[in-house]
C-alpha positions as CSV (number, residue, x, y, z in Angstrom):
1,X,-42.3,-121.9,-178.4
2,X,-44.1,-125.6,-177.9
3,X,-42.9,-126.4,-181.6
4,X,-39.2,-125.1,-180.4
5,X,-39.5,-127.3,-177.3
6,X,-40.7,-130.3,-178.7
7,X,-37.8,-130.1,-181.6
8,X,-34.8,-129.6,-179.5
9,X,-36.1,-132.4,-176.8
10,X,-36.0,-134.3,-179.8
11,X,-33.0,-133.5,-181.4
12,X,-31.4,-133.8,-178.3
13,X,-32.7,-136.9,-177.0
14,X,-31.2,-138.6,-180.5
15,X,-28.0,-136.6,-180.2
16,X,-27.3,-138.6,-176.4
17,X,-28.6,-142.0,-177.8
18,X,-26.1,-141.9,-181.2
19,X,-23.0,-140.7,-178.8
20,X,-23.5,-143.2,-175.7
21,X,-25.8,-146.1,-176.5
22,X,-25.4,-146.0,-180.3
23,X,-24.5,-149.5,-180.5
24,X,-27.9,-150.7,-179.4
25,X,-30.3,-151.0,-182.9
26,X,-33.1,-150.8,-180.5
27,X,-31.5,-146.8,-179.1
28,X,-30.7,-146.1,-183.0
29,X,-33.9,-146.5,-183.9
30,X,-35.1,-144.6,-181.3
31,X,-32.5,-141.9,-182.3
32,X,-33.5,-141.8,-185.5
33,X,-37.5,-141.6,-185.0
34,X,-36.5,-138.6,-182.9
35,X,-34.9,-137.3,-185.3
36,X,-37.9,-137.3,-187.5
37,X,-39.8,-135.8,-185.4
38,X,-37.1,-132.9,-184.3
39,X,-36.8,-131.9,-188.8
40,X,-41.1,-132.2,-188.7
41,X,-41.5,-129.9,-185.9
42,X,-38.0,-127.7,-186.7
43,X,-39.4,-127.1,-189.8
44,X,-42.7,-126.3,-188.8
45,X,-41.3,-123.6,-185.7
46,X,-39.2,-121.9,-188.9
47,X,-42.1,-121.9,-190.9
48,X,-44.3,-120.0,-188.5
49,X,-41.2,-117.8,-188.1
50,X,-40.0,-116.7,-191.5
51,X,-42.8,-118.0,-193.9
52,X,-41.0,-119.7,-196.0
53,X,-41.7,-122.9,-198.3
54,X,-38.1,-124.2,-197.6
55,X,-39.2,-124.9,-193.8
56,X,-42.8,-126.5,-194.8
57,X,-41.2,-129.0,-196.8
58,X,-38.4,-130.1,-194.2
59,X,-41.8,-129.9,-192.0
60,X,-43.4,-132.5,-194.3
61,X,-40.3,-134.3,-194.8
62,X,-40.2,-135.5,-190.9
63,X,-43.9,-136.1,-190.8
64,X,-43.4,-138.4,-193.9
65,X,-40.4,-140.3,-192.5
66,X,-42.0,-140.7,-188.9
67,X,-44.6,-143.9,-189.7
68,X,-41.5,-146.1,-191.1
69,X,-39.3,-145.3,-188.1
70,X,-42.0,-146.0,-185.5
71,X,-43.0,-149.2,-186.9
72,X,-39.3,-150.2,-186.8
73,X,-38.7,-148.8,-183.0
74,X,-41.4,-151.1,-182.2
75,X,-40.6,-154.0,-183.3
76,X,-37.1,-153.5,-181.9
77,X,-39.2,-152.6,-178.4
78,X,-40.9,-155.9,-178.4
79,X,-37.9,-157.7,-179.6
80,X,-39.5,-158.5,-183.4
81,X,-42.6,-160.4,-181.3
82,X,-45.6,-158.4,-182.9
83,X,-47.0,-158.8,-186.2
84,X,-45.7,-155.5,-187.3
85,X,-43.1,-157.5,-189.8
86,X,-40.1,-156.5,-192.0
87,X,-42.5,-156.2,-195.0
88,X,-44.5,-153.9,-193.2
89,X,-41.5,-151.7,-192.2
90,X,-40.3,-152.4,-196.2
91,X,-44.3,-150.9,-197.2
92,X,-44.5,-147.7,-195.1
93,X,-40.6,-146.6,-196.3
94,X,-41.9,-147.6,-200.3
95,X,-45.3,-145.3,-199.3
96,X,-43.4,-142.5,-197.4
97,X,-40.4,-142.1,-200.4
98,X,-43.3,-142.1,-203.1
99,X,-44.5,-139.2,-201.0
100,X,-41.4,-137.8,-200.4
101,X,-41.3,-137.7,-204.0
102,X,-44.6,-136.4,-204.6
103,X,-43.4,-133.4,-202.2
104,X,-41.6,-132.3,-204.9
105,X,-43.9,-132.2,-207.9
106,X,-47.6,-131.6,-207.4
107,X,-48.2,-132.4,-204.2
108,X,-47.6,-129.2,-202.4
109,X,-50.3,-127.3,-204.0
110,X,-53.1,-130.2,-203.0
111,X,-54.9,-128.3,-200.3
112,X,-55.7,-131.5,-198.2
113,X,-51.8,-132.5,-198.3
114,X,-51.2,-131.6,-194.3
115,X,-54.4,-133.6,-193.1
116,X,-53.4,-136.4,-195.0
117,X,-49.6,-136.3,-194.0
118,X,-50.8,-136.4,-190.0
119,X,-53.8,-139.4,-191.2
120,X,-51.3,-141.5,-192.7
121,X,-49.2,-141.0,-189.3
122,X,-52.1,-141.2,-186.8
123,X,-52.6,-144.3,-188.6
124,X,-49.8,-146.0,-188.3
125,X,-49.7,-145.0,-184.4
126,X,-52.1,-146.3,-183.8
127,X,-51.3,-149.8,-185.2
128,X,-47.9,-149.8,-183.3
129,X,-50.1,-148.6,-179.9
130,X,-52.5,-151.9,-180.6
131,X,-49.4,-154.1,-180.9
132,X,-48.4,-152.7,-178.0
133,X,-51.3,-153.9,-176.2
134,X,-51.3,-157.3,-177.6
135,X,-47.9,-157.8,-176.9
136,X,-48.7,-157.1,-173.3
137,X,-51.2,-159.3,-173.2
138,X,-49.2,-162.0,-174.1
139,X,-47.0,-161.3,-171.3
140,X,-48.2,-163.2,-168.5
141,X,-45.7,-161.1,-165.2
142,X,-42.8,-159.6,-164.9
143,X,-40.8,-156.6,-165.1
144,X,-41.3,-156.1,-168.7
145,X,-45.1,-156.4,-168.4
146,X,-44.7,-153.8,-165.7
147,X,-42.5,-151.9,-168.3
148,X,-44.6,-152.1,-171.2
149,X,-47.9,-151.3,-169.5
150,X,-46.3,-147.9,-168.3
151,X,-45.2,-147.1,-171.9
152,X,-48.8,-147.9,-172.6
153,X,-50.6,-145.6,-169.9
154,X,-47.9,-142.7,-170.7
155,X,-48.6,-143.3,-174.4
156,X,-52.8,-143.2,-173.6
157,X,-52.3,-139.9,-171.2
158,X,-50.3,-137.9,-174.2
159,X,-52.9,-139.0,-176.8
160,X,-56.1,-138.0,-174.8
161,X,-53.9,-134.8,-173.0
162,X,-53.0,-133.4,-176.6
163,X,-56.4,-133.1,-177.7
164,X,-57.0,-130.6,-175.2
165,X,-55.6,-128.5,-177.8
166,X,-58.8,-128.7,-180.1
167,X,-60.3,-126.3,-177.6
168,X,-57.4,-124.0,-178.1
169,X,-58.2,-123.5,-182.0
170,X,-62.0,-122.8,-181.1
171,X,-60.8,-120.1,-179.3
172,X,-61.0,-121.5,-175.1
173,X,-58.3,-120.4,-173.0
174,X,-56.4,-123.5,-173.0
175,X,-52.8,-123.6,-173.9
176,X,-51.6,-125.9,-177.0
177,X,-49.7,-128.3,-175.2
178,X,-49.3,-131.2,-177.1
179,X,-46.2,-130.6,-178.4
180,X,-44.8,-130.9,-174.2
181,X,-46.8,-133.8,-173.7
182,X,-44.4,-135.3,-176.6
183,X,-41.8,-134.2,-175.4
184,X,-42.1,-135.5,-171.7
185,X,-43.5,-138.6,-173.4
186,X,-40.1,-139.1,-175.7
187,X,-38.2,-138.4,-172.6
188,X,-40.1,-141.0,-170.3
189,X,-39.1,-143.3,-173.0
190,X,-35.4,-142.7,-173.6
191,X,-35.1,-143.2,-169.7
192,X,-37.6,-146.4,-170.4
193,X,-35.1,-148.0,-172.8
194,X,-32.0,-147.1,-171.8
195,X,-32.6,-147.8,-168.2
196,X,-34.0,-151.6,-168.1
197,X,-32.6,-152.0,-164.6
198,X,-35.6,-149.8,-163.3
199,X,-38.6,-151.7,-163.4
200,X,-40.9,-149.6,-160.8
201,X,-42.5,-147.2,-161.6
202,X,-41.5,-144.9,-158.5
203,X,-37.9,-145.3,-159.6
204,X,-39.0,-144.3,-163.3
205,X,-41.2,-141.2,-161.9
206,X,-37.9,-140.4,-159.5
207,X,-36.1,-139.6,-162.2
208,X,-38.4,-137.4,-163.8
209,X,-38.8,-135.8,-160.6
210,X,-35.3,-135.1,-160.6
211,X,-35.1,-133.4,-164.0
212,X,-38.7,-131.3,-163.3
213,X,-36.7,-129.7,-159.9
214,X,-33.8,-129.0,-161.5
215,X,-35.2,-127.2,-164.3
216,X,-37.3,-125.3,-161.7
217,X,-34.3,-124.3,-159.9
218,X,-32.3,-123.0,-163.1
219,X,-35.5,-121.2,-164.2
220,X,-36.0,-119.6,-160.8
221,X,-32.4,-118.7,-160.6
222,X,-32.5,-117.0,-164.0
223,X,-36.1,-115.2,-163.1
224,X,-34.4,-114.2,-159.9
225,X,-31.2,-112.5,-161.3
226,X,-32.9,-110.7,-164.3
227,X,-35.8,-109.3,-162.1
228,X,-32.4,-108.2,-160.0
229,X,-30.5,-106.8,-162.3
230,X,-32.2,-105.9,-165.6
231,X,-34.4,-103.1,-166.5
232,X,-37.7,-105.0,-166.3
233,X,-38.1,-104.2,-170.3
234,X,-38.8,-107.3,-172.2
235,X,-38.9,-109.9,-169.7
236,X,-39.7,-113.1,-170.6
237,X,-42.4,-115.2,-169.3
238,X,-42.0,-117.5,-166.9
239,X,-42.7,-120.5,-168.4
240,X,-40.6,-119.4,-171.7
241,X,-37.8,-119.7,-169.2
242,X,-38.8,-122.8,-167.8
243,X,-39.1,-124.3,-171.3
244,X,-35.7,-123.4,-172.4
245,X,-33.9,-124.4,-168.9
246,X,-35.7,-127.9,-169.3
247,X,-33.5,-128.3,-172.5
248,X,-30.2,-126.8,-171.1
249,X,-30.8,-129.7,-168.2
250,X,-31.2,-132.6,-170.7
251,X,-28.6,-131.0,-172.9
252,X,-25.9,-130.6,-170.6
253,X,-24.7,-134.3,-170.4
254,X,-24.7,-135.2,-174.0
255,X,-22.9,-132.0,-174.9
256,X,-20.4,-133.0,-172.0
257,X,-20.0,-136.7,-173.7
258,X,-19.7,-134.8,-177.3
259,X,-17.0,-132.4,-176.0
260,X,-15.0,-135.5,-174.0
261,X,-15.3,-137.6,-177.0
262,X,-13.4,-134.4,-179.2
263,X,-10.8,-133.1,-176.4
264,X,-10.3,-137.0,-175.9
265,X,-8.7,-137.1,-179.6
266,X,-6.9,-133.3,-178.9
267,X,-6.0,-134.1,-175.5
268,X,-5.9,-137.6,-175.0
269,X,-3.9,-137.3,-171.7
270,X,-6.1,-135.1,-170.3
271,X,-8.9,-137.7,-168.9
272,X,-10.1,-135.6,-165.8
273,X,-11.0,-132.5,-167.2
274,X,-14.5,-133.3,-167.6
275,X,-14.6,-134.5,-163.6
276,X,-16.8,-132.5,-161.7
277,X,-15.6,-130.7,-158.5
278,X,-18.0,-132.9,-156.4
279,X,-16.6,-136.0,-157.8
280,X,-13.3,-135.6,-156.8
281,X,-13.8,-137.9,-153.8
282,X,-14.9,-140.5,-156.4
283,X,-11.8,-140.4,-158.0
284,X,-9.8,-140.1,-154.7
285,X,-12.3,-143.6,-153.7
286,X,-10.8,-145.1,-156.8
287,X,-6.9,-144.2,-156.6
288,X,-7.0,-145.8,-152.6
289,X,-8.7,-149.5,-154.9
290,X,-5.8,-148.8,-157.1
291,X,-3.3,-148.5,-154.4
292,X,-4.9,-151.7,-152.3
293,X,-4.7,-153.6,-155.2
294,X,-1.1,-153.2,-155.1
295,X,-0.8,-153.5,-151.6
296,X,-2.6,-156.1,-151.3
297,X,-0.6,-159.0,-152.4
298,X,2.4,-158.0,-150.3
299,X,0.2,-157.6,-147.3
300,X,-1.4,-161.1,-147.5
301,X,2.3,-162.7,-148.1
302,X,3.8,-160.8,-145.4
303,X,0.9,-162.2,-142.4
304,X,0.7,-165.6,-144.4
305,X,4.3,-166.6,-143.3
306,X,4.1,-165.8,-140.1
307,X,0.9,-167.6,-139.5
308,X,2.0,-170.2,-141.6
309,X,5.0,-170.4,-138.7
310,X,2.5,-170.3,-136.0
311,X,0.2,-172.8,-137.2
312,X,3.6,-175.5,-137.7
313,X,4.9,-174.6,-134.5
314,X,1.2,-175.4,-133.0
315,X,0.6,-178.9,-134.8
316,X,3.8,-179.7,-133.6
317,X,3.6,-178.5,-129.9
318,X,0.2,-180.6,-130.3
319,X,1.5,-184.0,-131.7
320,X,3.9,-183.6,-128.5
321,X,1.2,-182.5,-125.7
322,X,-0.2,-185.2,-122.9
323,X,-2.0,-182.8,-120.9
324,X,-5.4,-182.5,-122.5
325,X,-5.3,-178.8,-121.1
326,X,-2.5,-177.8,-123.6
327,X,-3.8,-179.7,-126.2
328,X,-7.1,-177.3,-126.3
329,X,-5.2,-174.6,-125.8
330,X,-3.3,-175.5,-129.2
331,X,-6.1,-176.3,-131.2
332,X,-7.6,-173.0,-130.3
333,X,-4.3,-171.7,-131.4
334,X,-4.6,-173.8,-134.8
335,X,-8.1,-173.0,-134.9
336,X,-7.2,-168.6,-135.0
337,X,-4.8,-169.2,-137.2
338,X,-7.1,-170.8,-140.0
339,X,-9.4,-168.2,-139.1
340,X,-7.2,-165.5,-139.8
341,X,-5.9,-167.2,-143.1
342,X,-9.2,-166.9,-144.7
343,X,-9.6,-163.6,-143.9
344,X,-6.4,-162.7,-145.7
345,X,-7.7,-164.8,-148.5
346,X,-11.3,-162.8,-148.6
347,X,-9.2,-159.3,-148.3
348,X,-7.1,-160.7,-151.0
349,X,-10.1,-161.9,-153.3
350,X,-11.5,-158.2,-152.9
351,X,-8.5,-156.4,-153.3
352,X,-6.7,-158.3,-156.2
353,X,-8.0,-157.4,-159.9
354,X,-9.6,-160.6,-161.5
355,X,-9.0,-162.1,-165.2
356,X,-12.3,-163.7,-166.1
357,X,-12.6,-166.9,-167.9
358,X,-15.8,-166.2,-169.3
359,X,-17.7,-168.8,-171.7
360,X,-21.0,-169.5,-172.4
361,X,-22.7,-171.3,-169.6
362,X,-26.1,-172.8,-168.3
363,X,-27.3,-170.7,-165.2
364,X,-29.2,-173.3,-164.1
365,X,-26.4,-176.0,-164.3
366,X,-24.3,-173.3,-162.4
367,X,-26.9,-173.3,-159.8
368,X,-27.1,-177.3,-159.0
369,X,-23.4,-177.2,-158.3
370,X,-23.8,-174.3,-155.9
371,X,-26.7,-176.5,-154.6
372,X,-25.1,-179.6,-154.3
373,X,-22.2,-177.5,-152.2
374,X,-24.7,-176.4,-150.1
375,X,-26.0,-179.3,-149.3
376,X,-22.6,-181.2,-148.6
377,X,-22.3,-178.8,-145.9
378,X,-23.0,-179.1,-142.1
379,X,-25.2,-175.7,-142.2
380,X,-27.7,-177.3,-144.6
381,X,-29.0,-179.8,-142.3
382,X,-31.5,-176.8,-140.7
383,X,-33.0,-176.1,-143.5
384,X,-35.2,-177.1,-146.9
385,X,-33.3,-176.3,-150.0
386,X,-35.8,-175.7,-152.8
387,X,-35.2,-174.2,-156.5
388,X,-37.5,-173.4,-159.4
389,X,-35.2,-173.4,-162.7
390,X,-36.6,-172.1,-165.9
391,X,-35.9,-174.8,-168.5
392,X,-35.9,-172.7,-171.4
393,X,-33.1,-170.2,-170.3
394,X,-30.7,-168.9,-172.5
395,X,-27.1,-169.4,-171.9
396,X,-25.1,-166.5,-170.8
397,X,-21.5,-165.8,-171.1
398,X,-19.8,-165.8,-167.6
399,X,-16.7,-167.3,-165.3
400,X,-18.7,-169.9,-163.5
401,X,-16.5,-170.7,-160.9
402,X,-17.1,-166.7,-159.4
403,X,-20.5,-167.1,-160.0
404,X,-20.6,-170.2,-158.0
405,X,-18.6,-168.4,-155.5
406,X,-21.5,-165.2,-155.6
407,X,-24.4,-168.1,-155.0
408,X,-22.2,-169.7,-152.2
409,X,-21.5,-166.4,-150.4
410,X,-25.4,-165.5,-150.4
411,X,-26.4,-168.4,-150.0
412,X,-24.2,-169.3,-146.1
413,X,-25.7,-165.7,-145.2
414,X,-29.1,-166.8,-145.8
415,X,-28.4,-170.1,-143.6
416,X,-27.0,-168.3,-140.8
417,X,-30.1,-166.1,-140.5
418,X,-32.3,-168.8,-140.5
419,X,-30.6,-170.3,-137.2
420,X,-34.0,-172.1,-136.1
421,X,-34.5,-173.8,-139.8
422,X,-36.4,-172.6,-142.9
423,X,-36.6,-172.5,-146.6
424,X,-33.7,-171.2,-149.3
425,X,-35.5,-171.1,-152.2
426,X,-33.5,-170.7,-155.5
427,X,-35.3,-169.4,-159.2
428,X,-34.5,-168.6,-162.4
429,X,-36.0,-166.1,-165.0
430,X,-35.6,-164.7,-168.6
431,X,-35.8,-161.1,-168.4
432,X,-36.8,-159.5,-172.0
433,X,-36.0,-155.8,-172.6
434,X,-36.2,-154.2,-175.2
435,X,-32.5,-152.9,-174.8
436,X,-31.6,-156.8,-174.5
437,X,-32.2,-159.9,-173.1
438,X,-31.3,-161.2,-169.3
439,X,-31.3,-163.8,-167.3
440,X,-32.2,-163.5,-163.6
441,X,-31.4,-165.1,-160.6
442,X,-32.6,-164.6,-156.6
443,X,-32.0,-166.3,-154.5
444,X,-34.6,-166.1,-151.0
445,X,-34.5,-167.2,-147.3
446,X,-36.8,-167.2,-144.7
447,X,-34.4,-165.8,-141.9
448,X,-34.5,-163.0,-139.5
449,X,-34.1,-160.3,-142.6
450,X,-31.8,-157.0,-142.6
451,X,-32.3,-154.1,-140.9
452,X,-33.7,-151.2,-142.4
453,X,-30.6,-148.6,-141.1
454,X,-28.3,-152.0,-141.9
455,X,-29.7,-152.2,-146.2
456,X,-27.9,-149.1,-147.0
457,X,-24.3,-150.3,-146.0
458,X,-24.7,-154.4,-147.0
459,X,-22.2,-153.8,-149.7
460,X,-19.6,-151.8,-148.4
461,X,-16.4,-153.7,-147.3
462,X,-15.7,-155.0,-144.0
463,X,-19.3,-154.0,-142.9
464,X,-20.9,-156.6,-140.8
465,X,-23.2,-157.5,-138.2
466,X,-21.7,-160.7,-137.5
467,X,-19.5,-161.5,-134.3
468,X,-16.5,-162.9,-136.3
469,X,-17.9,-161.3,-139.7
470,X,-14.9,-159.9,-141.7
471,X,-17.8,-158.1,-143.9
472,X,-16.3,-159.0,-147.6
473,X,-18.7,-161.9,-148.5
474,X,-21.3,-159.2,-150.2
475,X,-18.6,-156.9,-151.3
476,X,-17.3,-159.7,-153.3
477,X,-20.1,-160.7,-154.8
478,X,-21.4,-157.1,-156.3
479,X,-17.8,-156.6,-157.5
480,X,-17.7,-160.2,-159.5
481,X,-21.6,-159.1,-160.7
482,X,-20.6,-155.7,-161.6
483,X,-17.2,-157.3,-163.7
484,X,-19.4,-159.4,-165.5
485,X,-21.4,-156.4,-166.6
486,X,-24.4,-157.4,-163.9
487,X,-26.5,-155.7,-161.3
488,X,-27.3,-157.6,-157.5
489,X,-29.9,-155.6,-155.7
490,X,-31.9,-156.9,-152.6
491,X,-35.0,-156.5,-150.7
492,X,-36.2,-157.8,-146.9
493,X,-38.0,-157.4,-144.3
494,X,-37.3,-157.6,-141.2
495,X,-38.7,-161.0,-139.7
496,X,-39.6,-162.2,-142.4
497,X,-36.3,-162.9,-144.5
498,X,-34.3,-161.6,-147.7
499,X,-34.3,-162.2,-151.3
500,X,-30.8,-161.0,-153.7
501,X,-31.7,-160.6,-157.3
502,X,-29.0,-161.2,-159.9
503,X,-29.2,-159.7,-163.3
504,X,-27.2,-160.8,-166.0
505,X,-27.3,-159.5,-169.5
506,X,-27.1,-162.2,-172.4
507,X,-24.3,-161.5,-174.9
508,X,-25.5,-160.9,-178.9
């Protein structure tokens, strides 16, 4: 049942990567190691089933093709910075096809061929596990240290737990499960690499956590209606249940994007049928942006005039004052009228769908405009500005007037919670993933920081905490960030200040 497990996780797991990241080498690769892995241990399950030769040679077939396609998942991982090389990749696929080919004549009948299959494999593991460590050595901080050193512990635990099952074949009551180890260990990874956005590991372990109560719920519910309804003749254990709801729960989104991908050619007008009934609020969500987009032109031309009126009819009435009285009054007058202009033109900015002019562009070049803006301004005068620019980032491709206008809106927040002075601070990083490169911004103040209750809702539109806040600025921003194909997340404390992270993703 392990053997089952382990093969269908597998087959699985390469079956979601091909469908909806396959245009990443880094996820092809990955698909296509677990795909040796799902014909070695397929092979072997059918084997142990029907006894036939058929099944032991697809068996060894995986187990032959798995050292090439984990040397080249590797150095896809660590972005070809390892000394696994091309010619190393180009020597294991030469040794594994003269094997393959060996399979066929003599081989089989060599009595030792099994152990030396799984030595040449445990081998070459454990070459790509040393690279791993050396490649986080060389990594001084940073997310992907964090990342890779998690891939290293999970990797360590699944080597020393699956040994546990030399105590099972000298005859100890201990259950062979290496096979689930794998399994949970090809799963953390798929999450690992496809998720790069999740550098903690509580987020990481979340997720898992999320999967592991799910599948406990499905099994239940199926232990609980069979123990109501059937016989109690051939029930099935427990945890054979539990096994095979952990791979209906993993299963059930890539057979959903296989299905939508063929009733998308059969049907292609038919694009909600795959909606789930508890989504329905997300689609109504976006039909009322669809509808404000088009209302919102017409809406901000319809109170421009008007104000535009007012405010002529003002500067003239103020040209012509002599008492001093009227002539506040008027400016006051002026004074709400500009006011309420630019929050027609921040409603407008959020409402209206945006063309990018995206080119290639020097983050840090962007920066020192917003920077030299910032400083122009009478806010700046309270506090230090101070920036820490990585030289050596790469350029990415981006409209650099809205990412101007993302620093800018963070930025006048930041000032306006620092109302007694402090320190804006801005730096640069280069984020390397293994799914692709970044470059990341933050931007951090010293201010009064967010509430806790207040971090949940920063991003919604027209929240705000400010008197004459319209509650757009941060709105804007994680909608120009998410067009460009970003992420903006932020952390504070309260007291102590804020700091927004920008990601951006460097185009290949």
């Amino acid at each position: 049942m392990e053997s089952f497990v382990l093969a269908a996780v597998s087959f699985i797991i390469a079956v979601s990567l091909c469908i909806d990241k396959g245009r990443y080498p880094l996820h092809l690769s990955f698909a296509v190691l677990c795909l040796t892995i799902f014909f070695h241990k397929g092979g072997a399950f059918f084997y142990e089933l029907v006894r036939g030769d058929f099944w032991k040679t697809v068996s060894y077939l995986g187990l032959i093709a798995l050292p090439p396609a984990v040397i080249q998942f590797t150095r896809l991982l660590f972005d070809e910075q390892t000394f696994l090389s091309r010619r190393m990749t180009a020597a294991t696929m030469l040794l594994s096809f003269i094997m393959a080919v060996a399979l066929f004549t003599s081989l089989p009948g060599w009595p030792y061929l099994e152990i030396l299959l799984y030595l040449y494999g445990g081998i070459i593991l454990a070459v790509c596990y040393v690279s791993l460590i050396l490649y986080i050595k060389k990594k001084s901080s940073g997310a992907e240290r964090k990342r890779m050193m998690y891939l290293a512990v999970a990797c360590g635990l699944t080597a020393v737990l699956s040994t546990l099952d030399i105590l099972y074949h000298y005859g100890y009551a201990v259950p062979p499960l290496s096979n689930l180890f794998i399994a949970v260990l090809l799963y953390f990874v798929m999450i690992m690499i496809t998720y790069v956005q999740l550098p903690e590991l509580h987020e990481l372990m979340a997720r898992a956590v999320v999967v592991f109560i799910i599948t406990l719920f499905a099994a239940a519910t199926i232990t609980s209606v069979t123990g109501l309804f059937g016989d109690g003749s051939g029930r099935l254990p427990f945890t054979h249940i539990l096994l095979a709801s952990f791979i209906i729960v993993i299963g059930i989104e890539p057979l959903k994007l296989a299905l939508k991908r063929i009733f998308g050619y059969i049907y292609p007008d038919s694009k909600d049928i795959f909606t789930s009934l508890y989504t329905l609020d997300e689609k109504l969500e976006r039909e009322k942006s669809q509808m404000l987009e088009e209302m919102a032109p017409v809406l901000a031309h319809e109170i421009r005039n008007p104000l535009g009126s007012i405010k002529g009819a003002a500067q003239y009435l103020r040209s012509e004052a002599d008492i001093p009285e009227n002539q506040r009054l008027l400016d006051v007058i002026i004074e709400e009228v500009d006011r309420l202009n630019g929050v027609v033109s921040q409603f407008l900015n959020y409402a209206k769908p945006y063309t990018l002019n995206l080119k290639m562009q020097d983050v840090n070049q962007i920066i020192e405009k917003a920077i030299s803006v910032i400083k122009a301004s009478n806010l700046s005068d309270r506090v230090a500005v101070e920036k820490e620019l990585r030289s050596d980032l790469p350029q990415v491709h981006v409209d650099a007037e809205q990412l101007v206008q993302v620093i800018l809106n963070i930025s006048f927040n930041a000032i306006e919670s620092m109302p007694g002075g402090g320190t804006l601070i801005f730096r640069t990083t280069k984020i390397e993933g293994g799914a692709g490169e970044a470059v990341g911004i933050s931007i951090r103040d010293t201010g009064n920081g967010i509430r806790k209750e207040d971090m949940k809702n920063i991003f919604k539109p027209f929240f705000t905490t400010r008197e004459r806040g319209v509650g757009l600025g941060l709105a804007i921003c994680q909608r120009i960030v998410k067009n460009h194909g970003g992420h903006i997340r932020v952390k504070s404390i309260t007291g102590q200040g804020s700091i927004f992270y920008i990601r951006l993703r460097i185009a290949r």
